[in-house]
Each structure stands twice: as structure tokens, then as C-alpha cells.
C-alpha positions, 0 to 999 in steps of 0.5 A: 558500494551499496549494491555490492555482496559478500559471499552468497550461497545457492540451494535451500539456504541461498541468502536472496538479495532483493530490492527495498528502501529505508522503511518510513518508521520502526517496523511496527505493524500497526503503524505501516502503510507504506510498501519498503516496511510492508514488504518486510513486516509481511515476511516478518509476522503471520496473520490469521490469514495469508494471500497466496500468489494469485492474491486468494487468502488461505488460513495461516495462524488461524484453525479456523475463523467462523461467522454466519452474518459477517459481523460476530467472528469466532477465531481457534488458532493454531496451539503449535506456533511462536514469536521469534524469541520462543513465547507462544501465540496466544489470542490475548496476543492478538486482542492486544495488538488490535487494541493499542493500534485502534487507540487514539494515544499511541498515533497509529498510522494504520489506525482506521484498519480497525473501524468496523470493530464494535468499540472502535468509536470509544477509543479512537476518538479524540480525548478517549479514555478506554483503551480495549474495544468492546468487540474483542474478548479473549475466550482462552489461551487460543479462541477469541471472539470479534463483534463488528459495529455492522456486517463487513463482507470485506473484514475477514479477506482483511484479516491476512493484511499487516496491522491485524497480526498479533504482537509479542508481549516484549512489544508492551514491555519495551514499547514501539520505538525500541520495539521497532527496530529491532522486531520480533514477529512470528513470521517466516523470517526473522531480523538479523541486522537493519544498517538504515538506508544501506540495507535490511537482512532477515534469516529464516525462522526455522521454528515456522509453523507456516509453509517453510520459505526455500531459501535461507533468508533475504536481505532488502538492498536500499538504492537511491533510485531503481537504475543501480538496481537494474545494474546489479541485477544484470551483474550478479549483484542482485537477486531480483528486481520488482520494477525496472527503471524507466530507462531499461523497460524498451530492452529488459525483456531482450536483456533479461529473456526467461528471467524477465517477469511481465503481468498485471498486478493491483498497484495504482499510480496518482498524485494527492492535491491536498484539500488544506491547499489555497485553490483546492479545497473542498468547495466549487473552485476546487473540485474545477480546478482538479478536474482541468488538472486531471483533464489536461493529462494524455496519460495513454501518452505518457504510458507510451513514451515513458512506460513502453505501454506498461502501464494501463490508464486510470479511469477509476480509482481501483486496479484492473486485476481488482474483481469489480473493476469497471471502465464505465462509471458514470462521471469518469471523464474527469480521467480522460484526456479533453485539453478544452474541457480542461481550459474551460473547467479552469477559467470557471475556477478564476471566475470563483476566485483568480489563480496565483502561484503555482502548481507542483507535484513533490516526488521521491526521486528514488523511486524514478519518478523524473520523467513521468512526473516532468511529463504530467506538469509540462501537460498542465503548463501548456494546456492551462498555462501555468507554472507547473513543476516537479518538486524532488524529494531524496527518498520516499520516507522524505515524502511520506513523513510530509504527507503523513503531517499533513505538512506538504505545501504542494500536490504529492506522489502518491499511490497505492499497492493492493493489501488483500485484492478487494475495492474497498481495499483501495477505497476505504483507507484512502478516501473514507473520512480519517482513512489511515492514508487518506494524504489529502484530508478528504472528507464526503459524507455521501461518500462514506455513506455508499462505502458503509452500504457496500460493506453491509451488502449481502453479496459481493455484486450488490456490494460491487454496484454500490462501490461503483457508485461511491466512486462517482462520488471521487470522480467528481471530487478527484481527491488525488488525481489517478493516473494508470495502473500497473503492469509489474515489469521485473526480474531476476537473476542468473540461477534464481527462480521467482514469481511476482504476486498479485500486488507487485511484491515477489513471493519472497518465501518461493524464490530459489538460487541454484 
């Protein structure tokens, strides 16, 4: 049985069994952005920075990062630290790995993370030559120095997030494929053993320079969907639980008592209608038409009957816990429940051009996403009456390789798990034109604009303002169609103690089982 153990042990060296899913691709840092393989690689590699629970960064790898205009950047780390397979940590080790993630040849899903670097231009552009950024140089074994194109406030909060970790030289000898399934990082735990789609088991690394973790290791169970999960958990079977399903969250609290866990956290929920689909594209009809969509949902509806209130309705494209998070943008209607508007707003796209087909939303059905989903297109059927419909998938690396190509033939689940707890975090991958995990190909030039002003802002107020007025700019276009974010409902089990962070995620190298 997939959720079944073998011998566990209690204390410092407690093996903790916690809940995850078949990452999408190879555990390769540069080319994750989905939440089952950034869950491991955060624990598997250290940054410059790490986040602490509440989401403040604190220096890690890094001495020390220096800069008096946000733009040049001089980086001292740390001389005592390793990879998992001995060699030290070297600044040429991080130059490196910046470098073949920015490189248009090596197809980098977290590619645009490294926009703001001077020289990112020459080498993510189609049919580049150079490989190397002119913004990075190696001043010795352990001081680099970073020129960004222009001030960035955001850049270094960024600099604890997954694609800006350093990589081993083996990477480069064995490549990314091989490299990626059988990590070696220079983080607190190391890998042991990936059985795909069964389960993935880490050992500490006891050569961690960082904060020892106070437990022995974790191993990331893969459930089909968070249910068996949930049994496991209440039988023993699991260690903790970062979401419970949809079917337990009216009694988990009275279930679970004091190993219940409840708070805010920065997670979005939305779907992505693609822009390359006939009726959507970037032009009147589409923004109407995903305006009468978005419109026809009583998300505060579904929030109540599906989530038992926990969730908070969307009214702009950030999270609540997310300083700067504003309920009053100008344009953010698009967001709230006007079943007539929504009718109007869609006859006006059949004046453009009449309607055909019909319209779906594809799901993993691992993630229990049924019922909200059936929900949301029941909505949309009655109120615009259409054919609306959910469209399942098996797993969520199913989808996420369909969106990735750009090959989704519908409207996607998607969403969004804050990296570091800024706007722009949310903003800038999803929706800048060529974002990383922009699903939807979405493109605003007014858009982009306001964002590049908000990164070059003086402080974080002014930069604050003009992000709220870029988000105008995606309440009218609605390049996904947000829903609600989150409040983390999890748990834990008999003897465990831990503590879900900022983002969702547990604070893995915290959690003890006596």
C-alpha cells in the first residue's frame, strides 16, 4: 500500500513522512517551478538566503551581500560550506549555475528569474551565441560581484528562492538529465532514494553548515489525491499533512484538536485561459469574454460550501499575507460576483464574434480539485448557458507539462505558492511578457512597463503604488481568472510537533517526533 511504512524512529534522527507528488521534471533548480519538486529542492540546496517561518530572509550561504543602489551587488560567503558529495561552495558555483539557467539553449523553466541581471538579454534571446552574463564576475574562490540592467528593490528578497542556488561541478560534467535524478545539492538534506510516483526519501546532511534540521530525514509520500493522505495521518501512517481534502475540512479541527494547524499563508488559487485559444485571445472579444466568465462565479459561495470558509475570495492577483495587498484597485469588479453584468459582457463578445464550442477547465484530480472545479463550470453554465465542464487529468505533472508546451487545448488549473513574500513575486513570473510560468502567453506592454517602474522605485511604498496600478492593467485583461487564497488547513501527527510557514509548506527542518 503506497501510504504504508516500514519501522520509523522518534527523537533527533526521527525519519519524518510527509505528503508530496511526482515532481514534473528532474530535480534541477533552474528548471522547477511547480510546488512537488520546489518543496524538495529548497531542502535539498541553500542559497545566499534562506526564509525563515514568518517568510523574513536571513543569510545562509552568504557573509554577506552588499549594495548601496540595488543594482551592483557584492556577494562574500561563507568558506566552511560543501555540496553533498564533499567539494566546497565557490562563487564560480553559483556564476555558473545563473549562467546556464539564463541560457536560451538549456530551456530553463525558471529562465526569467534572471531578467534584472545586466547581459540577460544577449543570452536568453532566440538564436544567442554568448553563454555568460556580463553581470556576473567571479572575484575569487569566495566574493562575486552582480550588475543588474536597473535597480531591482525586489532582487535581493530573491536571492534565497530555488533557481539562484549554486550547483556542483558534477552537474556540468554529467549534465541535467542525469544530474536531475539523482541530485546533489548543499542543503540540509540530502537524496537517498526517488522510487517515482511512490515516494521520494532524503537523509540529513550531517555536514550542514546552516542550522541543523531536528530530525533524521524526510520522505515525500505520492497520493493520488489528499483523502488516503488524510487517512494516513489519522492512522499513524503519516507525519504531517499540509492540506486536508475537501471531504474532511468540517471536522479535522475536532479530529485532529491540538495537531490541527490553521493560518493564513501566501497561495493563490486561479485557472489560465490561454490567450492562443479560439474566443480568448488578447484583443475586445477576449478580454469580454473572460470577464463574463470570471463574473458569473459567487466565489464566497464556493469558498462556503466547498472550503467550510477556508479560503478567502480573490480580488486582486497577490495574497492577503503579501505586504501591499490591496482590496481596492481600480478595475477589480472583474473579480466579484454580477451574474447580469456577466451576461451582458458576453453578448457583447457574440456581437464580435458568435460563440461555438465549449468551454473547459482541465484539473489534476490529485490535488482534489473535483468539487470546486464542478462548482466554478456549473456557475458558468447557468449563468451564460454554455456547455462548461471540467476536464480531469491523473497528476498534476499531466498538466503542468501541457501548459508548460503551451499545448492545453482548454482553460488550466493553475496557481501560485509564494517563493519570497513580495508582489512582484506573484506578479512578475506569471504575467510579465515571457515570464517563466506566464501559462497563458500573455503579453501588456503597459503592463510590463508599470512592473519595470515598480522594481526601480526608491521604496517600498512608491513601489507598492505603482504594482497596484499595473494590477489594473490584469483586472481588465484577466490572464487567469483568480479565485481565492488560501488559509493553510493541515496537521500532524501523534507525537510530531511542526509549523506550516508563510507559503504553505511545513518548516521541514523543525518538525520533531518523540
Amino acid at each position: 500500500m503506497q501510504g504504508a511504512r516500514s519501522q520509523n524512529t522518534v527523537g533527533p534522527d526521527a525519519i519524518i513522512r510527509v505528503n508530496g507528488g511526482e515532481p514534473q521534471s528532474g530535480l534541477v533548480p533552474s528548471d522547477t517551478n511547480e510546488n512537488m519538486g520546489g518543496r524538495v529542492l529548497d531542502m535539498m540546496f541553500t542559497g545566499l538566503y534562506s526564509y525563515q517561518a514568518d517568510g523574513t530572509p536571513q543569510l545562509a550561504n552568504a557573509e554577506s551581500v552588499e549594495t548601496a543602489d540595488n543594482k551592483h551587488f557584492t556577494v562574500k560567503l561563507k568558506r566552511d560550506w560543501t555540496f553533498h558529495d564533499g567539494t566546497p561552495v565557490k562563487a564560480s558555483n553559483y556564476v555558473r549555475a545563473w549562467n546556464f539557467g539564463a541560457a536560451i539553449g538549456n530551456l530553463q523553466k525558471q529562465q526569467s528569474f534572471y531578467a534584472p541581471i545586466a547581459g540577460f538579454d544577449e543570452v536568453s534571446e532566440k538564436g544567442a551565441t554568448k553563454t555568460e552574463m556580463s553581470g556576473l564576475k567571479v572575484i575569487d574562490d569566495y566574493t562575486f560581484t552582480i550588475d543588474l540592467a536597473a535597480p531591482n528593490i525586489d532582487f535581493k528578497l530573491a536571492l534565497g528562492y530555488v533557481p539562484f542556488v549554486p550547483l556542483p561541478d558534477v552537474f556540468f560534467t554529467e549534465g541535467k538529465e542525469k544530474f536531475g535524478q539523482n541530485p546533489v545539492g548543499n542543503g540540509p538534506y540530502k537524496l537517498k532514494q526517488w522510487r517515482h510516483n511512490v515516494q521520494l526519501e532524503t537523509v540529513r546532511f550531517d555536514e550542514y553548515k546552516g542550522p541543523k534540521p531536528k530530525n533524521g530525514g524526510l520522505t515525500f509520500v505520492m497520493y493520488e489525491s489528499y483523502d488516503p493522505a488524510y487517512v494516513d495521518l489519522t492512522s499513524g501512517n503519516l507525519d504531517a499533512l499540509d492540506t486536508i481534502p475537501n471531504s474532511a475540512l468540517r471536522s479535522f479541527e475536532k479530529t485532529l484538536g491540538k495537531k490541527a494547524i490553521v493560518r493564513p499563508t501566501a497561495q493563490t488559487q486561479s485557472f489560465v485561459i490561454p490567450q492562443f485559444l479560439e474566443h480568448f485571445g488578447n484583443d475586445e472579444e477576449g478580454r469580454l469574454r473572460r470577464q463574463a466568465i470570471s463574473m458569473s462565479i459567487d466565489r464566497q459561495q464556493i469558498i462556503d460550501v466547498v472550503f467550510q470558509g477556508f479560503r478567502n475570495p480573490s480580488v486582486e492577483f497577490t495574497a492577503r499575507s503579501i505586504p501591499g495587498w490591496s482590496g481596492d484597485i481600480p478595475g477589480n469588479e472583474t473579480t466579484k460576483h454580477n451574474p447580469e453584468l456577466a451576461k451582458q459582457r458576453w453578448a457583447q463578445a457574440n456581437a464580435i464574434t458568435p460563440w461555438t464550442g465549449s468551454f473547459t477547465i482541465a484539473y489534476n484530480s490529485d490535488g482534489d480539485h473535483k468539487q470546486w472545479i464542478d462548482a466554478v463550470t456549473n456557475q458558468i453554465k447557468n449563468t451564460l448557458g454554455i456547455d462548461a465542464a471540467g476536464k480531469p487529468y491523473a497528476t498534476f505533472k499531466q498538466i503542468r507539462d501541457e501548459l508548460t508546451k503551451k499545448t492545453l487545448k482548454s482553460a488550466g488549473r493553475n496557481g501560485w505558492q509564494g517563493d519570497y513574500p513580495t508582489q512582484l513575486n506573484f506578479l512578475e513570473s506569471n504575467y510579465l511578457t515571457g515570464g517563466g510560468s506566464n501559462d497563458g502567453d500573455y503579453s501588456n506592454p503597459a503592463f510590463d512597463a508599470k512592473i519595470a517602474q515598480a522594481q526601480q522605485a526608491l521604496d517600498p511604498a512608491q513601489s507598492t503604488r505603482l504594482i497596484n496600478e499595473a494590477q489594473s492593467f490584469l483586472l481588465a485583461d484577466l490572464p487567469v481568472v483568480p479565485l481565492w487564497d488560501y488559509k493553510a488547513a493541515g496537521g500532524v501527527g501523534e507525537g510530531v510537533r511542526g509549523e506550516i510557514t508563510w507559503n504553505g509548506r511545513f518548516d521541514f527542518t523543525n518538525i520533531t517526533k518523540e
